[in-house]
PDB file of N, CA, C and O in Angstrom:
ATOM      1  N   UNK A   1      85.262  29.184  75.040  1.00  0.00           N
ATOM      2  CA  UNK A   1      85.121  28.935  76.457  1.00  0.00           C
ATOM      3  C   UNK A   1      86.200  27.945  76.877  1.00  0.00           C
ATOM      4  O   UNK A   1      86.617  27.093  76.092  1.00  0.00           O
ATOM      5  N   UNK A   2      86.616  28.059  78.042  1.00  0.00           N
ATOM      6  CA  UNK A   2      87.568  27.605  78.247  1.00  0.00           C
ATOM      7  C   UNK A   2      87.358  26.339  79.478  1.00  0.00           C
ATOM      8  O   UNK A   2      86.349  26.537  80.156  1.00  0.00           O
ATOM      9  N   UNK A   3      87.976  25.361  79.776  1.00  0.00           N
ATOM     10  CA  UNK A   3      87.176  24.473  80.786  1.00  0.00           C
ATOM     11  C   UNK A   3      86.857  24.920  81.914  1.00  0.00           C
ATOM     12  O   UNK A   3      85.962  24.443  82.612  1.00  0.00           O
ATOM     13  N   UNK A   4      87.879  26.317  82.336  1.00  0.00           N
ATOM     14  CA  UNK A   4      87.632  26.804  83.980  1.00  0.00           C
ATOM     15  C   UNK A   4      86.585  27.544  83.691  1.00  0.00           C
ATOM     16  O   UNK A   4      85.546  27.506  84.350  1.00  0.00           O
ATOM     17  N   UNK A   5      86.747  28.188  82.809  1.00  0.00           N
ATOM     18  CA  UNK A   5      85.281  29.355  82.582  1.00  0.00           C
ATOM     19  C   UNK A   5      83.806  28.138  82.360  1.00  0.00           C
ATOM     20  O   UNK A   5      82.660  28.558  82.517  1.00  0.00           O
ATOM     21  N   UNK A   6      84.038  26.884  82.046  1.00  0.00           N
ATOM     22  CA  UNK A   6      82.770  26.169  82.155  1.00  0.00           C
ATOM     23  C   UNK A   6      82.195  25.851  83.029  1.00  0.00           C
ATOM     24  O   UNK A   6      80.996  25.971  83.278  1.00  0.00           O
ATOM     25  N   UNK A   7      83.551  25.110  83.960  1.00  0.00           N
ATOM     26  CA  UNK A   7      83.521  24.526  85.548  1.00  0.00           C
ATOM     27  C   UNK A   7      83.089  25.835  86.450  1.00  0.00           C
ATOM     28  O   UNK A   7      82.181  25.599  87.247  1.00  0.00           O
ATOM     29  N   UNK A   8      83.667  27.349  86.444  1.00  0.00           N
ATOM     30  CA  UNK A   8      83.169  28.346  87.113  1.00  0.00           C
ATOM     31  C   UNK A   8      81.397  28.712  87.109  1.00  0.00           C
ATOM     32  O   UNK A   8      80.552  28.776  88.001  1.00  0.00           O
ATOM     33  N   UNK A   9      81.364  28.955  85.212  1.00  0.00           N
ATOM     34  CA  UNK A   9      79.681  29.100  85.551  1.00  0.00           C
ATOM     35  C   UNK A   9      78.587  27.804  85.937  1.00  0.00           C
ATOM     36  O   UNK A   9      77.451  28.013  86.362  1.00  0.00           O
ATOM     37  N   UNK A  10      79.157  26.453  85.704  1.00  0.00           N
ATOM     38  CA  UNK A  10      78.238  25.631  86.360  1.00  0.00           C
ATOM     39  C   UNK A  10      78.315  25.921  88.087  1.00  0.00           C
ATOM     40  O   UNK A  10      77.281  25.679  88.708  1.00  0.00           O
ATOM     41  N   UNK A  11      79.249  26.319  88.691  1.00  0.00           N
ATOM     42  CA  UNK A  11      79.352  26.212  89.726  1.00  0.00           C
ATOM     43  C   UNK A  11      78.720  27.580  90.241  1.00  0.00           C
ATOM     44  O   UNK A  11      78.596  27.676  91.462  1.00  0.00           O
ATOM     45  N   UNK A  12      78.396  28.417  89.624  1.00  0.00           N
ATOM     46  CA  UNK A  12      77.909  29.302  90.012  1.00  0.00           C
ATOM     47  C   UNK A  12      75.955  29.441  90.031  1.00  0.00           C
ATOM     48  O   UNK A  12      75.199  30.137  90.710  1.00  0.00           O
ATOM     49  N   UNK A  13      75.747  28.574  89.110  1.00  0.00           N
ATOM     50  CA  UNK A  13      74.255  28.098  88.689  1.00  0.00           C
ATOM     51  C   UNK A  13      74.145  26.723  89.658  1.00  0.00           C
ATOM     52  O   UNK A  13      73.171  25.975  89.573  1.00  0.00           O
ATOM     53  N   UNK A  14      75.164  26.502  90.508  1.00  0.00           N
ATOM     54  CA  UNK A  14      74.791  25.112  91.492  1.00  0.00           C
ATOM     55  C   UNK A  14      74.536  24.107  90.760  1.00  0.00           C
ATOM     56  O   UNK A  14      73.599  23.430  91.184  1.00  0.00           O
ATOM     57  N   UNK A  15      75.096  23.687  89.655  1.00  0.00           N
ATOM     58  CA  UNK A  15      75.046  22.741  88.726  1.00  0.00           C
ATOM     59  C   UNK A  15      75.569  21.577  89.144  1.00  0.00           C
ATOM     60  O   UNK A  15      76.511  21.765  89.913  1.00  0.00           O
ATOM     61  N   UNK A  16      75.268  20.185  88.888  1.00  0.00           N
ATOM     62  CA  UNK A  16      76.779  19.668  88.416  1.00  0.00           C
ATOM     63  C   UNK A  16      76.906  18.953  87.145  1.00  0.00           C
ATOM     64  O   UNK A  16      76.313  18.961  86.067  1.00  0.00           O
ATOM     65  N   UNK A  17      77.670  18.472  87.546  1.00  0.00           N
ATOM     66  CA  UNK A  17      78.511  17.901  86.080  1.00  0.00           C
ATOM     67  C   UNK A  17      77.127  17.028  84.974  1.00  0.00           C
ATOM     68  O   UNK A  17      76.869  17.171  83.779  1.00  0.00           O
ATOM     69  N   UNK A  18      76.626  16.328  85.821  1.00  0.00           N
ATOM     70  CA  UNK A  18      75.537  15.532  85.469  1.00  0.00           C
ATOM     71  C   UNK A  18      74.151  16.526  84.965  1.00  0.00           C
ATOM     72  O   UNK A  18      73.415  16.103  84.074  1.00  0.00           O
ATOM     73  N   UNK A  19      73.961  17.508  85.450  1.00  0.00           N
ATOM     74  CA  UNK A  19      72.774  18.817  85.131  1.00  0.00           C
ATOM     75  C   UNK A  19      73.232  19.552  83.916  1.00  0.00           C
ATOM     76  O   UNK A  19      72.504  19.540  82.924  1.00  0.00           O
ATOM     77  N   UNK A  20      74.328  20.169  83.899  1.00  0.00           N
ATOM     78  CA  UNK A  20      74.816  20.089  82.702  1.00  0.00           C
ATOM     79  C   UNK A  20      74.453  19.708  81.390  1.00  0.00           C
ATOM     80  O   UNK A  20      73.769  20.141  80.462  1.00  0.00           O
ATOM     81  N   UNK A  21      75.451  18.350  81.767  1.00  0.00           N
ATOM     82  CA  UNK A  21      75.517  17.897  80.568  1.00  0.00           C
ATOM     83  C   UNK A  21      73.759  17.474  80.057  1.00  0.00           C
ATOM     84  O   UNK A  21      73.346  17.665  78.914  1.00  0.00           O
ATOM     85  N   UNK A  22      73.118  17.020  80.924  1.00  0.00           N
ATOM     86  CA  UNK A  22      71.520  17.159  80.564  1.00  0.00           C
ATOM     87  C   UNK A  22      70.806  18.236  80.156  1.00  0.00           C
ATOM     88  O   UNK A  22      69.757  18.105  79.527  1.00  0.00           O
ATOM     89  N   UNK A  23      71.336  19.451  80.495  1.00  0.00           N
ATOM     90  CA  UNK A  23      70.650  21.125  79.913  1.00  0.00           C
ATOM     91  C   UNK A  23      71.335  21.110  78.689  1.00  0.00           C
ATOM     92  O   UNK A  23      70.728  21.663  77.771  1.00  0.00           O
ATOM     93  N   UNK A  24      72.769  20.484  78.337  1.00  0.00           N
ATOM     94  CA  UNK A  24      73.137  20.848  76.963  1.00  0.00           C
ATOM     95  C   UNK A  24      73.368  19.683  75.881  1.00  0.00           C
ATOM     96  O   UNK A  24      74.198  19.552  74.982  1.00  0.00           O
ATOM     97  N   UNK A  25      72.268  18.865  76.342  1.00  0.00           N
ATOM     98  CA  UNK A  25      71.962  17.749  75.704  1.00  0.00           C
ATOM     99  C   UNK A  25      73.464  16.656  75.477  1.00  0.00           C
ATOM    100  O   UNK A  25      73.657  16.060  74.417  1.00  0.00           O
ATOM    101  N   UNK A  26      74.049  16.596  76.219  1.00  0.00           N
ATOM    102  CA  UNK A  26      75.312  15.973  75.817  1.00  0.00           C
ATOM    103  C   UNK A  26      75.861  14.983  77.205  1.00  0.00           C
ATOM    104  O   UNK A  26      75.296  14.999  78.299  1.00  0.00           O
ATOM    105  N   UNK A  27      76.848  14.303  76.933  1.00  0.00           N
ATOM    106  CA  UNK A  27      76.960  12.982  78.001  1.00  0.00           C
ATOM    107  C   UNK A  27      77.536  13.824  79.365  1.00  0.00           C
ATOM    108  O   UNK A  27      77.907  14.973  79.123  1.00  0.00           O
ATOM    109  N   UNK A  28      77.632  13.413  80.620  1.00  0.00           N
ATOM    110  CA  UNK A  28      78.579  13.724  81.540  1.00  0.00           C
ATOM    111  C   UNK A  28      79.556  13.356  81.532  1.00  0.00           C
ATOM    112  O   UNK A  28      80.338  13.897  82.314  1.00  0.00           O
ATOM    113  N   UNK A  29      80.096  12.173  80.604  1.00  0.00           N
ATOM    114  CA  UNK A  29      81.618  12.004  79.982  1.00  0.00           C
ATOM    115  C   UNK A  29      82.144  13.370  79.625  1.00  0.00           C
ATOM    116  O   UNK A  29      82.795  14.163  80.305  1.00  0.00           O
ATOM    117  N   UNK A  30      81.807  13.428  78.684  1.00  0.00           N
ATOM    118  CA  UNK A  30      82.072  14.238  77.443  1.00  0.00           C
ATOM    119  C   UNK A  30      82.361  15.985  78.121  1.00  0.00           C
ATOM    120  O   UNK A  30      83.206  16.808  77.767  1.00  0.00           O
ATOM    121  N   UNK A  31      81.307  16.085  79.178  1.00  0.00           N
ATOM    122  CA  UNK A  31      81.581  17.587  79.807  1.00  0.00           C
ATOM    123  C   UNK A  31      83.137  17.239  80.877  1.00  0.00           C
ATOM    124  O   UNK A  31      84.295  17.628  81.027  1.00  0.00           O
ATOM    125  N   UNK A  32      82.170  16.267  81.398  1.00  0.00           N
ATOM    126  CA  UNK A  32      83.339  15.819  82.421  1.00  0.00           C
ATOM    127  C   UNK A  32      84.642  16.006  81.827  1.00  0.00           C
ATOM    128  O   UNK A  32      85.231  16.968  82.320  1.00  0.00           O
ATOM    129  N   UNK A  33      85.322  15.355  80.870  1.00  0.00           N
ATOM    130  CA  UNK A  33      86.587  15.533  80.287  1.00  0.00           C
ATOM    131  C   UNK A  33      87.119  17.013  79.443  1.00  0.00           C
ATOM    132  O   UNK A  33      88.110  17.251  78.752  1.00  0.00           O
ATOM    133  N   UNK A  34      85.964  17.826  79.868  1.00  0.00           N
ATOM    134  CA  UNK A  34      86.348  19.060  78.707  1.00  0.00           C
ATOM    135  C   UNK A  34      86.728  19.748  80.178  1.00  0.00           C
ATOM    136  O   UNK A  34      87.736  20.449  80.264  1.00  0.00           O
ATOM    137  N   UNK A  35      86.230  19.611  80.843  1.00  0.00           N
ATOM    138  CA  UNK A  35      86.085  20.784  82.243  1.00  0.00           C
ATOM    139  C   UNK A  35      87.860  19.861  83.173  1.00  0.00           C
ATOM    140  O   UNK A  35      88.601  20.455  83.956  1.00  0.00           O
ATOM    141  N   UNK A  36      87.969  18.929  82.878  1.00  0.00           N
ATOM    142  CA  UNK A  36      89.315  18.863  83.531  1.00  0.00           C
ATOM    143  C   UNK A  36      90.069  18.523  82.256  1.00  0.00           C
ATOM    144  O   UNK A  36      90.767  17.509  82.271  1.00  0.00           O
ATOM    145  N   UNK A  37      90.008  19.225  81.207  1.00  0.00           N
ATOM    146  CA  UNK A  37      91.317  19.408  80.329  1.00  0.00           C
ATOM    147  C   UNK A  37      91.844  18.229  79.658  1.00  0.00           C
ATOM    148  O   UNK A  37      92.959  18.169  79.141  1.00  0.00           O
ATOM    149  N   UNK A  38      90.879  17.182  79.697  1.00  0.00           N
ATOM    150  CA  UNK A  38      91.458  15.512  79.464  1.00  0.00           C
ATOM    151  C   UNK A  38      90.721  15.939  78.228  1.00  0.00           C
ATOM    152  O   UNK A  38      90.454  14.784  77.895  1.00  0.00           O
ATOM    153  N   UNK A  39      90.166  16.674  77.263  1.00  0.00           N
ATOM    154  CA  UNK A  39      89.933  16.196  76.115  1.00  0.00           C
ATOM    155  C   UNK A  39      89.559  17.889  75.803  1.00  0.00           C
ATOM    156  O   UNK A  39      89.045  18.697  76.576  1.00  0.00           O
ATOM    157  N   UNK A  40      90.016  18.088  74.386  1.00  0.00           N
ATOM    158  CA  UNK A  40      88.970  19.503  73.929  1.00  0.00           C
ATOM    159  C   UNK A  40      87.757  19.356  73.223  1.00  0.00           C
ATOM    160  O   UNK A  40      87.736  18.501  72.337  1.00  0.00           O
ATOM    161  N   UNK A  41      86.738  20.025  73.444  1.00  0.00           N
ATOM    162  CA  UNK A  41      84.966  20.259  73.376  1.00  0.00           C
ATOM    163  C   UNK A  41      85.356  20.332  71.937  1.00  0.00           C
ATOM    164  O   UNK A  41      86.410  20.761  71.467  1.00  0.00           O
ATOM    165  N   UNK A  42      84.182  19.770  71.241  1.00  0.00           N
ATOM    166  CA  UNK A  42      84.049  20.157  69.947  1.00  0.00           C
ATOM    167  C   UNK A  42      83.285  21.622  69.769  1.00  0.00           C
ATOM    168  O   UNK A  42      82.820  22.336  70.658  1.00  0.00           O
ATOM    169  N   UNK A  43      83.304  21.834  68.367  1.00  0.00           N
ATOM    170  CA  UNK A  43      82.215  23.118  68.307  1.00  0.00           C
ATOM    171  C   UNK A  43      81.064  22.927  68.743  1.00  0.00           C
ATOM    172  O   UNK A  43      80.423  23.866  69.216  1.00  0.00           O
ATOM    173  N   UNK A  44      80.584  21.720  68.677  1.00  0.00           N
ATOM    174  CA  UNK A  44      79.166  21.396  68.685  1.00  0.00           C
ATOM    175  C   UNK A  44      79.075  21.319  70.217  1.00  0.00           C
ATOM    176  O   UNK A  44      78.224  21.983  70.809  1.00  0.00           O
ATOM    177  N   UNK A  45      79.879  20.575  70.827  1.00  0.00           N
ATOM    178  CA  UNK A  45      79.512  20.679  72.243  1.00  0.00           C
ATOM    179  C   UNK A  45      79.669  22.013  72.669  1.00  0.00           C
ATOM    180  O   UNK A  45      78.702  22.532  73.228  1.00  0.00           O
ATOM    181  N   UNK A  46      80.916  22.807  72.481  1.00  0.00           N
ATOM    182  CA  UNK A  46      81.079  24.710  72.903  1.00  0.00           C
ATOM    183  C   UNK A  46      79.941  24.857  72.559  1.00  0.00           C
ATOM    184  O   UNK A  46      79.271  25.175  73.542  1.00  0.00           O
ATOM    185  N   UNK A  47      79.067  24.762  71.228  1.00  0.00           N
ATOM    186  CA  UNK A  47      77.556  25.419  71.446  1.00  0.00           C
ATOM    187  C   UNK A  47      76.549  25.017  72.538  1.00  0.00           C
ATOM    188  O   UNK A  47      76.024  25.725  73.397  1.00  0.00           O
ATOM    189  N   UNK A  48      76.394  23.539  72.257  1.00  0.00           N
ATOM    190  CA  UNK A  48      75.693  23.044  73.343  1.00  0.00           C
ATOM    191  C   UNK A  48      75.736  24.184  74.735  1.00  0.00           C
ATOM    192  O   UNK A  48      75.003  25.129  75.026  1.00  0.00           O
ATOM    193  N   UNK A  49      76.968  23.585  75.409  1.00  0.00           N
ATOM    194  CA  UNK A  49      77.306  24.407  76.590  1.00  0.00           C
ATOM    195  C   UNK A  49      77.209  25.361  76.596  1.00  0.00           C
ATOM    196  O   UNK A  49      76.662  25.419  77.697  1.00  0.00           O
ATOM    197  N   UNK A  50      77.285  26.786  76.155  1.00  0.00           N
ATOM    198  CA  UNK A  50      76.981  28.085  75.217  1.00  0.00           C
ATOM    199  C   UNK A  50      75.421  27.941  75.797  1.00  0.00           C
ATOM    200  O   UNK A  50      74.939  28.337  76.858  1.00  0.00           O
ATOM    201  N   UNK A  51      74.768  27.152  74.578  1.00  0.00           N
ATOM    202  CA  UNK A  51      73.318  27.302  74.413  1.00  0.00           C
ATOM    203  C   UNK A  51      72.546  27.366  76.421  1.00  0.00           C
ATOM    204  O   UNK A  51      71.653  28.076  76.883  1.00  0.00           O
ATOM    205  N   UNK A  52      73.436  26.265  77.108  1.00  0.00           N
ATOM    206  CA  UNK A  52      72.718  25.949  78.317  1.00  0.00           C
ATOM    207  C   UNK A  52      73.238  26.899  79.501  1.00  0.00           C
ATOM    208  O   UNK A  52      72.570  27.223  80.483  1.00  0.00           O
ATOM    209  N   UNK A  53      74.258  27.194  79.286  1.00  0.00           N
ATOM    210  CA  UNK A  53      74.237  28.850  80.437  1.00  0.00           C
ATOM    211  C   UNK A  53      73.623  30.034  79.965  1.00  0.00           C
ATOM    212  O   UNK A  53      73.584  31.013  80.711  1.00  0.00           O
ATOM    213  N   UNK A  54      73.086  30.084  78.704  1.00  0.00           N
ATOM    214  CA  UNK A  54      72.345  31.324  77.935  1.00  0.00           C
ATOM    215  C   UNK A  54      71.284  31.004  78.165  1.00  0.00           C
ATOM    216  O   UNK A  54      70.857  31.941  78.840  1.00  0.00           O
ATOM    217  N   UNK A  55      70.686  30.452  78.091  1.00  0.00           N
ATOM    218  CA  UNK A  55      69.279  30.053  78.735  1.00  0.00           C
ATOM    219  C   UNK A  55      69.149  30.380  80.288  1.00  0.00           C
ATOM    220  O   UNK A  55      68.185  30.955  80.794  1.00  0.00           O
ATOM    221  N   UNK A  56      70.547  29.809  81.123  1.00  0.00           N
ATOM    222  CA  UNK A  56      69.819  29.917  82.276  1.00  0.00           C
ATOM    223  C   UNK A  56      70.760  31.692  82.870  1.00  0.00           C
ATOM    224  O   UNK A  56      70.981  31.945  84.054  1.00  0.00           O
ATOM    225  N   UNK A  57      70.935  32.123  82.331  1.00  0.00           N
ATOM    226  CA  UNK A  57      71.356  33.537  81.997  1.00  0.00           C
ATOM    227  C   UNK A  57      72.552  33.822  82.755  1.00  0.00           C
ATOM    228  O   UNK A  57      72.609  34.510  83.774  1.00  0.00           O
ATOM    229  N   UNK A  58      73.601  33.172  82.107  1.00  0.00           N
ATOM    230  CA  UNK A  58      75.074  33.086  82.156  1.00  0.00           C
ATOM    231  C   UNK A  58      76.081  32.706  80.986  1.00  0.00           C
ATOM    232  O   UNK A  58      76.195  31.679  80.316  1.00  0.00           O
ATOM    233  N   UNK A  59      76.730  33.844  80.989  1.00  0.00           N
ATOM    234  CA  UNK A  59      77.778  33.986  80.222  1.00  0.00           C
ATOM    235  C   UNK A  59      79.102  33.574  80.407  1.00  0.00           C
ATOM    236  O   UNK A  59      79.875  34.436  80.826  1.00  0.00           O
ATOM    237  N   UNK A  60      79.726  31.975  80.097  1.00  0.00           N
ATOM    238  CA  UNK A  60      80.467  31.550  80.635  1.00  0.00           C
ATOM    239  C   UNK A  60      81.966  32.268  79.648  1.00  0.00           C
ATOM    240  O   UNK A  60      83.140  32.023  79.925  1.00  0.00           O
ATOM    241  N   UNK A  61      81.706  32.760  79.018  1.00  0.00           N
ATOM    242  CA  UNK A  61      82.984  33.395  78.653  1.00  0.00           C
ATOM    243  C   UNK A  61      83.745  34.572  79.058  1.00  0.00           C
ATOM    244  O   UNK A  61      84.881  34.979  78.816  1.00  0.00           O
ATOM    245  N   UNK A  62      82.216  35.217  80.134  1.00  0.00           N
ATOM    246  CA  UNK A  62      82.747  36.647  80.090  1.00  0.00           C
ATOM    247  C   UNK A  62      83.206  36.280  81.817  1.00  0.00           C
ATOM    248  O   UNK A  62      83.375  37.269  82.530  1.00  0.00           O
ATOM    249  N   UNK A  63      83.326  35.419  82.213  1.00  0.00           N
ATOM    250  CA  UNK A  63      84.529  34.877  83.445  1.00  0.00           C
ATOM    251  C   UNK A  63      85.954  34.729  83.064  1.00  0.00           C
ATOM    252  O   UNK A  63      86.390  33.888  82.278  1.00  0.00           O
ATOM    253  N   UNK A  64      86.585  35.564  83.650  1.00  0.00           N
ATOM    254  CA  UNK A  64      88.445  35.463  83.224  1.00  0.00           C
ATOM    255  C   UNK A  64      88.581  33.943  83.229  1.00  0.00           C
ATOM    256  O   UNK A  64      88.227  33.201  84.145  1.00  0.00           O
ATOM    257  N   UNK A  65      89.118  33.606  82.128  1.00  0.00           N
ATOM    258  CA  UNK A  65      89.920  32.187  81.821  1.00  0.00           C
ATOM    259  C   UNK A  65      90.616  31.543  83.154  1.00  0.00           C
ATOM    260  O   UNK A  65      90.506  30.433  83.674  1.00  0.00           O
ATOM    261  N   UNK A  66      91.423  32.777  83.508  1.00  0.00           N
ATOM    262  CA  UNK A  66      92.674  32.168  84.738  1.00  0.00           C
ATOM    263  C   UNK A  66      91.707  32.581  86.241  1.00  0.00           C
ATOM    264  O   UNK A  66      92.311  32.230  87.255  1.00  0.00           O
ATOM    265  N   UNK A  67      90.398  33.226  86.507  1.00  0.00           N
ATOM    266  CA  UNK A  67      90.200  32.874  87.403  1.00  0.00           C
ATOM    267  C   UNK A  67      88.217  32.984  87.453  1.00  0.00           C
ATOM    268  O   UNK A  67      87.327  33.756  87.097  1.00  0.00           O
ATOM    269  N   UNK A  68      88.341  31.946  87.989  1.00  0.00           N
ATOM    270  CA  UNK A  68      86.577  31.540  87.719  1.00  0.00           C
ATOM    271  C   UNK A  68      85.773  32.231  88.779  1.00  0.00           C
ATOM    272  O   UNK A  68      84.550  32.092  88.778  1.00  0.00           O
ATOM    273  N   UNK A  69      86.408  33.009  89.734  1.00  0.00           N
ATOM    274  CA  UNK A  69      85.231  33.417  91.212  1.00  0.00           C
ATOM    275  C   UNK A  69      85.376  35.007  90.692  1.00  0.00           C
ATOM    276  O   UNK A  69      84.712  35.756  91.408  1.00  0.00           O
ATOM    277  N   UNK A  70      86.027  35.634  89.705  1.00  0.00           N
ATOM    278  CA  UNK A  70      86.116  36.787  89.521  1.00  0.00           C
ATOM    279  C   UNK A  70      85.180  37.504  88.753  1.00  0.00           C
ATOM    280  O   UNK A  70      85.028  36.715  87.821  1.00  0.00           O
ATOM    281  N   UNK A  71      84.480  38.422  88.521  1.00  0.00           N
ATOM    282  CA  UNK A  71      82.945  39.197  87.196  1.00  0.00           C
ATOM    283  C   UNK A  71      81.865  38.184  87.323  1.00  0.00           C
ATOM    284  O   UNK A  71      81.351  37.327  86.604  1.00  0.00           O
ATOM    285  N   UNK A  72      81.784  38.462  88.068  1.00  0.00           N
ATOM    286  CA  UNK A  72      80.181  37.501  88.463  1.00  0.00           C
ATOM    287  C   UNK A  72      79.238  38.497  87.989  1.00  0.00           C
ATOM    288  O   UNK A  72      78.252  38.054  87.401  1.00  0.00           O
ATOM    289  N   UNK A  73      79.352  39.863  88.138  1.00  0.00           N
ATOM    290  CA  UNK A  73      78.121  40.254  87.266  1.00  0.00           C
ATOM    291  C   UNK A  73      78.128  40.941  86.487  1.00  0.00           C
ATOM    292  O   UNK A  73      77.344  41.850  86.215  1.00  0.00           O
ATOM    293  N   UNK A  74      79.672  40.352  85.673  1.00  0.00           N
ATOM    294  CA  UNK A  74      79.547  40.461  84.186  1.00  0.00           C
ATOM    295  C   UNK A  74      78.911  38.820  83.401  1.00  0.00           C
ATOM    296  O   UNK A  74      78.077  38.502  82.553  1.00  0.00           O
ATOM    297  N   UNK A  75      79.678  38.286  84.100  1.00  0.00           N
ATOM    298  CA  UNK A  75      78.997  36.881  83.536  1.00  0.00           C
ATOM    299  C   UNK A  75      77.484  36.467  83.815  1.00  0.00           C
ATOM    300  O   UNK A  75      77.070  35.425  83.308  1.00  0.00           O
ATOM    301  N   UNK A  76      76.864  37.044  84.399  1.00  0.00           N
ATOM    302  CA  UNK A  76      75.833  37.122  84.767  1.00  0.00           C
ATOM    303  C   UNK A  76      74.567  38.521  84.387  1.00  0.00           C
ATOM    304  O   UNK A  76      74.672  39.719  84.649  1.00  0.00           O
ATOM    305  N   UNK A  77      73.407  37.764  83.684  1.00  0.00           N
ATOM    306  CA  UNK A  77      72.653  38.694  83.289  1.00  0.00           C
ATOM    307  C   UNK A  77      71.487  39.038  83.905  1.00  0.00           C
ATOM    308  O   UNK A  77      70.664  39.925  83.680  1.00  0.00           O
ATOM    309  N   UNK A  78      71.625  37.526  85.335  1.00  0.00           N
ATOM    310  CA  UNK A  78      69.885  37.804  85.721  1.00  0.00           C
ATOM    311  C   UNK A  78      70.106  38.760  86.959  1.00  0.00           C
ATOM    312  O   UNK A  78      69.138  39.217  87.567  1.00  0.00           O
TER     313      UNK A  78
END
């Protein structure tokens, strides 16, 4: 997953940065800096984040990398 494809599906679930990082158990630092490119996600956080749009039934990978408003209902299962 890529940071736009993260920043796209939170934004599409009306998230923010702070909801997030609370659904995928992890800081709003830590998302915060993956989603503007200031740091790369570990595996553990890619799962995290993974784990918390799969739950709320979004697929943040299957959003094109280079553009986040595009397959909304491919990235999307509900």
């Amino acid at each position: 997953m890529t940071p736009l494809q993260c920043k796209a599906a939170r934004q599409r679930l009306g998230w923010s940065i702070e909801e997030l990082a609370h659904r995928a158990l992890r800081s709003h630092t830590v998302v915060g800096e993956f989603e503007r490119g200031k740091k790369p996600a570990s595996a553990a956080v890619l799962a995290s984040l993974r784990r918390a749009f799969a739950e709320a039934g979004v697929n943040a990978e299957a959003i094109p990398a280079d553009d986040g408003n595009e397959a909304e209902d491919a990235a999307c299962s509900r």
